[in-house]
N, C-alpha and C positions, 0 to 999 in steps of 0.2 A: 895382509891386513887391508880394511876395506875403507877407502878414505870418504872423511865426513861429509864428501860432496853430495848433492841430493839430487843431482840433474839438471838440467833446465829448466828455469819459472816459466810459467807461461805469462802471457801479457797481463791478465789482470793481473797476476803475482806480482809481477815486475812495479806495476802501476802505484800497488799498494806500499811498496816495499821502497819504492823513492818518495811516496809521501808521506811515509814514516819517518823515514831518514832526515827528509828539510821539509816539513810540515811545520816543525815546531818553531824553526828557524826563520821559517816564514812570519809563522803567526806571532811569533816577537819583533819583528822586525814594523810589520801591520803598529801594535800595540805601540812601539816609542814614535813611533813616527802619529800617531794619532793624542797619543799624552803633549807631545812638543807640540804641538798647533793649540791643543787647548790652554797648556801655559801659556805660549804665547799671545793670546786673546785674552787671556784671562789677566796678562801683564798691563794689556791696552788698554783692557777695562779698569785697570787698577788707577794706569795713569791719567786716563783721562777724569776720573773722578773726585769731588772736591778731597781734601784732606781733613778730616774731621777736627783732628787734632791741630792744627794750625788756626783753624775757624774759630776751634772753639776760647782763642785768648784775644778778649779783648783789650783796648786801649785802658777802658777801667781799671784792668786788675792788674795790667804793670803801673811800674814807679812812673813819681811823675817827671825823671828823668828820662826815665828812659824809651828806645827807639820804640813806635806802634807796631803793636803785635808781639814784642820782645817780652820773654816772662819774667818777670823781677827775680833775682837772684835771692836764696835762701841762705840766711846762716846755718850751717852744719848742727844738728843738734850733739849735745856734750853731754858723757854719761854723768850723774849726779857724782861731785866730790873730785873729779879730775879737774875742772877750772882749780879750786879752791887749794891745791896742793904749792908747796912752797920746796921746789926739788932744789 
């Protein structure tokens, strides 16, 4: 029986044939390490930037109890006919 060895690669064989192998493991390794630096910037720039949502309540629209900037508390709305029930 003739075993499925094929001989010896030659060097460019060999060459190709290891960058087959960890090329891709390479090329992923490249890709998270480049995703994580741009989240990371991208966190900086998050933080460092105003809050839109915070800006946008002012003193006006809360109570006039309550702390500046704090949003006035809402009563929950109630489906029609449940207040009005006598259980």
């Amino acid at each position: 029986m003739l075993p499925l060895h094929l001989g010896a690669l030659h060097p460019m064989e060999q060459a190709l044939t290891v960058l087959l192998a960890f090329g891709p493991f390479l090329v992923l390794g490249v890709v998270i390490v480049l995703r994580r630096r741009a989240e990371e910037r991208e966190g900086e720039e998050a933080d460092a930037a105003p809050d839109p949502v915070a800006d946008s309540v002012t003193t006006s629209d809360a109570a006039p109890d309550a702390a500046p900037g704090v949003a006035p508390e809402v009563a929950p709305e109630v489906a029609p006919g449940v207040a009005d029930r006598d259980d």
